[in-house]
C-alpha positions in Angstrom: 4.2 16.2 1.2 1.0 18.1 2.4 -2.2 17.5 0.8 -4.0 20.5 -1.4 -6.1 21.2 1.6 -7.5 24.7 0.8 -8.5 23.3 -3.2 -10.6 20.7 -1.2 -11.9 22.7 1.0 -13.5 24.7 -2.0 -14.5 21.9 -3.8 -16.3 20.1 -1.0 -18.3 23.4 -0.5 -19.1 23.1 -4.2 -20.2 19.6 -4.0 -23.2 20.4 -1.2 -25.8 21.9 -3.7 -25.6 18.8 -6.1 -25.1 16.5 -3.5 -28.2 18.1 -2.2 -30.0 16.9 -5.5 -28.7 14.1 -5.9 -29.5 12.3 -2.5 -32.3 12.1 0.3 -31.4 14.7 3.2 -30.8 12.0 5.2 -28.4 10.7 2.5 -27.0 14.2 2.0 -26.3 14.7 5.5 -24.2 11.7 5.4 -22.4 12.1 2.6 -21.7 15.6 3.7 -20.5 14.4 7.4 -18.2 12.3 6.0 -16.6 14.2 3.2 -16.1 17.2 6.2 -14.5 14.4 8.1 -12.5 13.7 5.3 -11.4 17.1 5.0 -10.0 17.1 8.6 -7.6 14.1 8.4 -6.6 15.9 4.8 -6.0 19.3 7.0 -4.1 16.9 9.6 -1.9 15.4 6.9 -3.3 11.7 8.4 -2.5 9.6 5.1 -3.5 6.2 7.5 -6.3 7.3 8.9 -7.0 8.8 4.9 -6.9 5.4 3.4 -8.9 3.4 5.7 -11.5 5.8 5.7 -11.5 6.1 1.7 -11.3 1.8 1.8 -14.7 2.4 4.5 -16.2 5.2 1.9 -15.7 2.8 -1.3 -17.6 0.1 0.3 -20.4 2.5 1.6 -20.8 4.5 -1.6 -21.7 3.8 -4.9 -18.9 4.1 -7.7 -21.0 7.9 -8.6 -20.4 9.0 -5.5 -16.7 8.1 -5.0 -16.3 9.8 -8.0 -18.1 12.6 -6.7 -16.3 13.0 -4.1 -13.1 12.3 -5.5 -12.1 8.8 -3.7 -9.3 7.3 -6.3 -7.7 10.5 -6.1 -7.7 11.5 -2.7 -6.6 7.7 -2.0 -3.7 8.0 -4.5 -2.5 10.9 -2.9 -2.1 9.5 0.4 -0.7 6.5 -0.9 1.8 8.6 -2.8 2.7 10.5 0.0 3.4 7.0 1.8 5.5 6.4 -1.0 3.6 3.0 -1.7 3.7 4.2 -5.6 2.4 0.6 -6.7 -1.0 1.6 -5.0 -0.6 5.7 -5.6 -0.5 4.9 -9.7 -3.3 2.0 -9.4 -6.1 4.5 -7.8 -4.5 7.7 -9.8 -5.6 5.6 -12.8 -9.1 5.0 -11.3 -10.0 8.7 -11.2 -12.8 9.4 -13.8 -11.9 11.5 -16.8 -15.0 13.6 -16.3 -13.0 14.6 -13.0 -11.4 18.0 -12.4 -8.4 16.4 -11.2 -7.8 13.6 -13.7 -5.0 15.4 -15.5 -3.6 15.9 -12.5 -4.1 12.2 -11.5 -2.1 11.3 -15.0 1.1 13.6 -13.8 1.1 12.2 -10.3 0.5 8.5 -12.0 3.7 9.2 -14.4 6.2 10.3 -11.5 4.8 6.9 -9.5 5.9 5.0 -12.6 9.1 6.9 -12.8 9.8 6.0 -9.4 8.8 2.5 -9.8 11.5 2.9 -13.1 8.4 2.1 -15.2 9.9 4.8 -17.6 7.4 3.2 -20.7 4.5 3.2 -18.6 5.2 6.9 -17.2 5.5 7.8 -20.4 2.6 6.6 -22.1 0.5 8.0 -18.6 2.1 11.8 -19.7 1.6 11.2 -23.1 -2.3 11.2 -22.4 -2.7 14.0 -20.6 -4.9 16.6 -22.8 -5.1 20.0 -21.8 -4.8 23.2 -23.8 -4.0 25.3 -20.5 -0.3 26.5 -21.1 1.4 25.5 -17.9 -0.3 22.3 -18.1 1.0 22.1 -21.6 4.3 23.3 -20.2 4.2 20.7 -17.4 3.9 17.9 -19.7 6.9 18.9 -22.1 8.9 19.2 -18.6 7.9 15.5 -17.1 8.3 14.1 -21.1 11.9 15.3 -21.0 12.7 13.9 -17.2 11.6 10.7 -18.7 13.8 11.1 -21.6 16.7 11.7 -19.3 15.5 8.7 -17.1 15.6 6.2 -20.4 19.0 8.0 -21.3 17.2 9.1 -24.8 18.9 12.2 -25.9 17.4 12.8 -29.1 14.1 12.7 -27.3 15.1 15.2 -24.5 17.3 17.6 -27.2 13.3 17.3 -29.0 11.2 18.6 -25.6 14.0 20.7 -24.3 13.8 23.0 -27.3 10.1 23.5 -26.0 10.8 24.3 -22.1 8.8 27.4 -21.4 10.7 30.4 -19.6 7.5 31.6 -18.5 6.5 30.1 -15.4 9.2 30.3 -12.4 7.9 27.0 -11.0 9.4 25.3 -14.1 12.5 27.6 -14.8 15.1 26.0 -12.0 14.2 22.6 -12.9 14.4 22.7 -16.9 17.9 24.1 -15.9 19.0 21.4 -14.0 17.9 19.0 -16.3 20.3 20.4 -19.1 23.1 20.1 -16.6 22.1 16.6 -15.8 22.1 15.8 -19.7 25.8 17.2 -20.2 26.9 15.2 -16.8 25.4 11.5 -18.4 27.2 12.6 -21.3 30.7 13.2 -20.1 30.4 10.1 -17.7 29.3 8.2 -20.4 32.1 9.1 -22.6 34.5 7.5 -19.8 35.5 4.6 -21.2 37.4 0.9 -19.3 40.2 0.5 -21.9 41.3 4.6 -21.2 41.1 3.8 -17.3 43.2 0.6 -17.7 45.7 2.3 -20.4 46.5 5.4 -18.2 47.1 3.1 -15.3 49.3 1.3 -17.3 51.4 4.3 -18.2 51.0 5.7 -14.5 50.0 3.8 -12.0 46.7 5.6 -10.2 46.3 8.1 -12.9 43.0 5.4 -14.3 41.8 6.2 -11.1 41.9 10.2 -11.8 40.3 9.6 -14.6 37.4 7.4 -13.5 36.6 10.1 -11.3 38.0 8.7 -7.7 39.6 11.3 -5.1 43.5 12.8 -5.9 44.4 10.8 -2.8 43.7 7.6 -4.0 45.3 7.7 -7.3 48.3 9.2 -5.3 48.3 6.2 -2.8 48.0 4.2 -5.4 51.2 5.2 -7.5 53.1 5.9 -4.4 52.6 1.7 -3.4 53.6 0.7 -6.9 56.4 2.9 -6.7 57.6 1.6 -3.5 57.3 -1.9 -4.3 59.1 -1.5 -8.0 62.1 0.3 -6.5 62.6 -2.2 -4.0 62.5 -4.7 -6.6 64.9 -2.6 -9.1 67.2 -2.5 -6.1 67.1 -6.2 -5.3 68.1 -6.9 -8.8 70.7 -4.5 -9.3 72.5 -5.5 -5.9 71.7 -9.4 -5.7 70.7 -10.4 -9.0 66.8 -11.6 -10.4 67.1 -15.0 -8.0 67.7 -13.4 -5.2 64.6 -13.3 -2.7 64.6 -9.5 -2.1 63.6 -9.1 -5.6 61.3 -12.4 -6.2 59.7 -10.9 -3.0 58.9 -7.5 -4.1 58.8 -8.0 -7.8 55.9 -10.2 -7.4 54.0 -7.9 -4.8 54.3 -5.1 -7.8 53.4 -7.5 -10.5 50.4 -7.9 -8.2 49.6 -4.5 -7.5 50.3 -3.3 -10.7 48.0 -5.6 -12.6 45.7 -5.1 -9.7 45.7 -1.2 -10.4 45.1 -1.6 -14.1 42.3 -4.0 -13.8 40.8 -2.1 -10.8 40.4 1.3 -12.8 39.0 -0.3 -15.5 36.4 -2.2 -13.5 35.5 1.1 -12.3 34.3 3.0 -14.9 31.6 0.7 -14.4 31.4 0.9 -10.7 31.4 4.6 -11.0 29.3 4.6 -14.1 26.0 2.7 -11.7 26.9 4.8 -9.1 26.5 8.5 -10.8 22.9 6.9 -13.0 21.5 6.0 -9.1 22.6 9.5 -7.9 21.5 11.3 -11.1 18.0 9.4 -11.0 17.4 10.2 -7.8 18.3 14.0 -8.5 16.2 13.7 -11.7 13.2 12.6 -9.7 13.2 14.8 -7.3 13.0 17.6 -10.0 10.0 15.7 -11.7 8.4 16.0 -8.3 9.1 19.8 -7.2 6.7 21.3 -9.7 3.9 19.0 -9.4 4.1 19.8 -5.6 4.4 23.7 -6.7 1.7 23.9 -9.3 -0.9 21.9 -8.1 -0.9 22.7 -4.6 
């Protein structure tokens, strides 16, 4: 993820008349040399380099002057961008609310927490974010409802849905996506054990189908309970129930089929985890692509 490079650049330039107030030249000079140095590991996309130079500055400095020149934020970002989102949300939390990028700070915080499946903390970290700017208000209302989705709270996500703005393109892909994402928790949540074991009772593989496993499995499946029950029919019609042909394969079926029936129902489960880690992951990653877009 690159860094808002040209942003900094003008706000560093904006910084050198009050730094110029504020400090000695001597002072000034410094401060200046190091926030241009700054700006050239930011350029380089150095995150490393970013955060032990930031850990040097927030010794050096007083806490004015990390504010001033943005420190917790700058830090946060290269921790985010390092994916250490323990430390990213810790210094996006630092960042003064007299700064121009705290409500930024508070998005970037809430998508750490989100990642860190800290849904009530990245929730109450949106929640705070004031602004009366539109696509900041629109931005919230997005990241809001990818929590709701995250904490599987429809009634909360039906609420901020109803609210997406079609206005700004950044937004428009992502709000659509999640309403696909809240019909597809839905329908897998509607799948249900007891219907998985039933059908493979009936038919053996057809839980399988249902569950949401490949056509060639459930196929296998019947096709090996198939074999093995006419080869035990066949034992008993021919040598009767004690003979080993059919105490052979009549116990193999009674084995695979109570295996088939117990195996589709423990997958709705299986299945069920693996679609919520895929979906979150997808979820995320749309939380993420507008921040990127918007505040870059």
């Amino acid at each position: 993820m690159s860094f808002h490079n040209t942003a900094l650049k003008y706000r560093i330039r904006g910084l050198g008349i009050l730094l110029f107030i504020l400090f000695p030249l001597s002072g000034f000079t410094q401060v200046k040399r190091d926030s241009l140095f700054l700006q050239y590991l930011i350029d380089k996309d150095q995150q490393r380099d970013i955060i032990t130079l930031l850990s040097e500055f927030q010794k050096k400095y007083q806490d004015s002057t990390q504010h001033l020149l943005e420190l917790p934020y700058w830090k946060g970002m290269a921790y985010y961008s390092l994916r250490n989102l323990d430390s990213s949300a810790h210094y996006f939390s630092k960042v003064h609310p007299n700064s121009t990028n705290y409500n930024k700070s508070l998005f970037w915080a809430g998508i750490s927490y989100s990642y860190l499946q800290q849904t009530q903390e990245a929730y109450t970290t949106i929640l705070s974010v004031n602004t009366n700017d539109s696509i900041g208000i629109a931005t919230k209302i997005f990241e809001l409802a990818g929590i709701a989705l995250l904490r599987r709270n429809f009634k909360d996500y039906d609420s901020l849905s109803h609210h997406f703005s079609t206005q700004y393109y950044p937004l428009q892909k992502q709000q659509n996506n999640f309403n696909d994402y809240q019909e597809m928790i839905r329908q897998q949540q509607r799948k249900s054990p007891f219907k998985a074991a039933l059908l493979s009772a009936i038919l053996p593989g057809s839980g399988k189908i249902y569950v949401g496993k490949q056509l060639g499995q459930g196929i296998s499946t019947f096709i090996q309970n198939a074999i093995l029950g006419l080869q035990a029919y066949e034992g008993y019609r021919k040598d009767g129930p004690a003979s080993p042909r059919f105490i052979i394969f009549g116990s193999l079926f009674t084995l695979f089929y109570i295996g088939n029936i117990w195996g589709s129902a423990v997958s709705v489960g299986v299945k069920r985890q693996e679609f919520n880690d895929k979906i979150n992951e997808q979820i995320l990653f749309d939380m993420h692509i507008p921040l990127r877009t918007i505040f870059n």
